[in-house]
C-alpha positions in Angstrom: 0.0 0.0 0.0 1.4 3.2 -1.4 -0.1 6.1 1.3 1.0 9.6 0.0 -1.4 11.6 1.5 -3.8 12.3 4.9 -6.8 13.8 5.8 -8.1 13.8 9.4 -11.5 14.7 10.2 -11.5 16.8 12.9 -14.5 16.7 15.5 -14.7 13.0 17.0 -11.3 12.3 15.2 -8.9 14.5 15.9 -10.6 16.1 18.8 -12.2 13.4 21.0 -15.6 16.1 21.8 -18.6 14.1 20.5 -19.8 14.1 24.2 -19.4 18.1 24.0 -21.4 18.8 21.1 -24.0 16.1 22.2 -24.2 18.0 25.3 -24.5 21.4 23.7 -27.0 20.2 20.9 -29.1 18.9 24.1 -29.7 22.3 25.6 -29.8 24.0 21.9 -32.6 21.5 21.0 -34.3 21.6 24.7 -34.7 25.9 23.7 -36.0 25.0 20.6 -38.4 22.0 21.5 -36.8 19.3 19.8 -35.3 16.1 20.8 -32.7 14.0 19.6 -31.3 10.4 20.7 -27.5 10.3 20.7 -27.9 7.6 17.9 -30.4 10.3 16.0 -27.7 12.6 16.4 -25.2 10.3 14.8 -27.2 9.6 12.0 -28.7 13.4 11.9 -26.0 15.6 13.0 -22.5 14.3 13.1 -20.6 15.0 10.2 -23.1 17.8 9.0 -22.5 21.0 7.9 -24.9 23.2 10.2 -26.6 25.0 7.6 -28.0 21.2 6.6 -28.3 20.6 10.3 -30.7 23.9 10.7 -32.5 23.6 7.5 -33.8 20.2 8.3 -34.9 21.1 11.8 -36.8 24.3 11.4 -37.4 24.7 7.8 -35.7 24.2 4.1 -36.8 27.8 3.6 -34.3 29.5 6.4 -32.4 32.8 5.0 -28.6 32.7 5.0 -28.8 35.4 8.4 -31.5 32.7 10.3 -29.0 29.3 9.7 -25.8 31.8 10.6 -27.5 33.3 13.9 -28.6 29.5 14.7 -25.5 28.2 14.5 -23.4 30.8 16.3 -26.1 30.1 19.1 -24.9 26.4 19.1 -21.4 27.2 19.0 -20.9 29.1 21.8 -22.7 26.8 24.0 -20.1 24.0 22.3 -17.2 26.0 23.3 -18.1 27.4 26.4 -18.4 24.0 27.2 -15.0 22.5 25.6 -13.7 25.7 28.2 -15.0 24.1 31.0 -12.7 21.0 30.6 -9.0 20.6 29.4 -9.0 21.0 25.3 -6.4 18.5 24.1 -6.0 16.9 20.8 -7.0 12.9 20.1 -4.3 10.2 21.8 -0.9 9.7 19.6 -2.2 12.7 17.4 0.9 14.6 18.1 3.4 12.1 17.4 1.7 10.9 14.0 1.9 14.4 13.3 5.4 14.7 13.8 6.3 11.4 11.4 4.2 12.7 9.0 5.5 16.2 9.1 9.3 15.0 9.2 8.8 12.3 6.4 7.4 14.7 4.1 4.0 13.2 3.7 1.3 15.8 3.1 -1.8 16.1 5.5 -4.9 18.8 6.0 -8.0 18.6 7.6 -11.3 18.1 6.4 -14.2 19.0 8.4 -18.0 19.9 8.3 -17.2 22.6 11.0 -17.3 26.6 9.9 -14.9 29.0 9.9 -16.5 30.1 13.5 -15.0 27.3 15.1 -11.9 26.3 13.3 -10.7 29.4 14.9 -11.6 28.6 18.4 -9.5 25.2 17.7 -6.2 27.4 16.7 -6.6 29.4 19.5 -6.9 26.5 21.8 -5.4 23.4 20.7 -1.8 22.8 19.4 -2.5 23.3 15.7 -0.9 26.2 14.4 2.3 24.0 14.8 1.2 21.5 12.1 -1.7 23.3 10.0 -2.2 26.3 7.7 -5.8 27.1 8.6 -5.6 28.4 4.8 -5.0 24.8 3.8 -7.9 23.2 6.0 -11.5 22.5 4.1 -14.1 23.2 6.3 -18.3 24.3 6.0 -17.7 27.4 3.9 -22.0 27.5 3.0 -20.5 26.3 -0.1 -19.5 22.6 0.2 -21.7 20.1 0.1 -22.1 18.5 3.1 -21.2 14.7 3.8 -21.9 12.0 2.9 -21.2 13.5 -0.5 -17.3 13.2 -1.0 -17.1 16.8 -2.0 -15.0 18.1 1.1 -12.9 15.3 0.6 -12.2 15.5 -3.1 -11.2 19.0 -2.2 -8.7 18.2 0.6 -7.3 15.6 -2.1 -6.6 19.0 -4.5 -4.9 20.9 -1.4 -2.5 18.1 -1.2 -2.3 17.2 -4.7 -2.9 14.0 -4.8 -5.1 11.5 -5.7 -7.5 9.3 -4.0 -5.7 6.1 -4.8 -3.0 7.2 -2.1 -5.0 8.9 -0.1 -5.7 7.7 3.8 -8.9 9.2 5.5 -9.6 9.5 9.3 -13.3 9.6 10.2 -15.8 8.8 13.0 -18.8 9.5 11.8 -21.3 7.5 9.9 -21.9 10.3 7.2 -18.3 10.9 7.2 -17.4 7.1 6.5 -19.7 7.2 3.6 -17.9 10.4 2.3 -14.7 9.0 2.6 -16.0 5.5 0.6 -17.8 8.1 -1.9 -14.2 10.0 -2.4 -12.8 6.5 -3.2 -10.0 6.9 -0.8 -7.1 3.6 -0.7 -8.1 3.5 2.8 -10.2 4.6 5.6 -9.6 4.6 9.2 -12.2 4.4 12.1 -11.5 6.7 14.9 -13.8 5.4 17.9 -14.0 8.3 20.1 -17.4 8.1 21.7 -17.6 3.8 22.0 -20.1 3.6 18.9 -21.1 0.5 17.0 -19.1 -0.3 13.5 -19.9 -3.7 13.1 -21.4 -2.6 9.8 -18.0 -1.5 8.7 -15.3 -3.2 7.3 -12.3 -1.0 7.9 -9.4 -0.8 10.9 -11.1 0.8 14.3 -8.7 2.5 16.3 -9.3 4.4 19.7 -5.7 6.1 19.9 -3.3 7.1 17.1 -0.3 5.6 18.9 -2.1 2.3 17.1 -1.2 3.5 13.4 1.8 0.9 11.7 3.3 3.7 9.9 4.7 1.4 7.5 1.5 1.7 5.3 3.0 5.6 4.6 5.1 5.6 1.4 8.4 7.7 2.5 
């Protein structure tokens, strides 16, 4: 296996907060009258780009203002709640960032959060070190949202190269599909939040210390 390129997801991969924006959707919802089973939220919410998220909740018709002022009202409960515990990237993250970084193999993130929150993570986690947020394909209101392979395909172009040697990170259901959709050599599992992959046939890991970097071509 030939494995030129990588692309993390970021929320639930590299940043183990599923229980944070679970949390945070909760009391969002609760305002709003709706309820949501984690497993509803899996299949709903994870993954999703929030003007998809909004527009299926309260209406297909929602202007541009309505999703933005929606989803700024769900971030900051998010982060005010990451604040309240210790922000740290996913197990091993650091040191697979550092092979890949010294071995010259080519990685981004791609990731159905906005703008909004990508900058919360630079300002609180150790990315700046290993990412050019300029780089990073996230929910600019333009990208189709997963399962289509879209953000993916993207990412591929920002590394410049192609999906047969590309390796994807994901923990979502919608993301998985997006990754198989993008044709990528090979997906990755991340199991953050103790969720059921039976259905999947790809490697499930719960800490990046568990990569055999010997599938990276150097």
């Amino acid at each position: 296996m030939e494995i030129k390129g990588v692309i993390f997801d970021f929320n639930g991969t590299l940043f183990f907060d599923t229980h944070l924006h679970n949390q945070a959707w909760d009391i969002f919802l609760k305002k709003h009258s709706f309820v949501l089973t984690d497993d509803e939220k899996n299949l709903k919410i994870h993954g999703k780009n929030n003007a998809e998220i909004m527009s299926n909740l309260f209406s297909k018709n929602l202007s541009k203002d309505d999703i933005n002022t929606l989803s700024i009202e769900k971030e900051d409960i998010y982060q005010s709640l990451c604040l309240k515990e210790k922000m740290e990237l996913a197990p091993g993250v650091l040191d697979l960032l550092e092979y890949l970084d010294k071995n010259h193999i080519p990685f981004t993130i791609a990731t159905a959060s906005d703008l909004y929150n990508l900058q919360f993570y630079f300002e609180h986690l150790e990315l700046k070190k290993y990412f050019d947020l300029d780089r990073i394909v996230y929910s600019n209101g333009e990208i189709k949202s997963k399962p289509h392979p879209e953000i993916f395909l993207k990412a591929m172009d920002v590394l410049e190269i192609d999906a047969s040697e590309t390796l994807i990170f994901e923990d979502s259901t919608s993301g998985i599909l997006a990754a198989e959709n993008s044709k990528a050599k090979k997906v990755i599992i991340v199991d953050s939040a103790k969720n059921d992959y039976s259905q999947w046939n790809y490697d499930v890991i719960t800490s990046f210390d568990e990569i055999d970097t010997s599938i990276f071509k150097t």
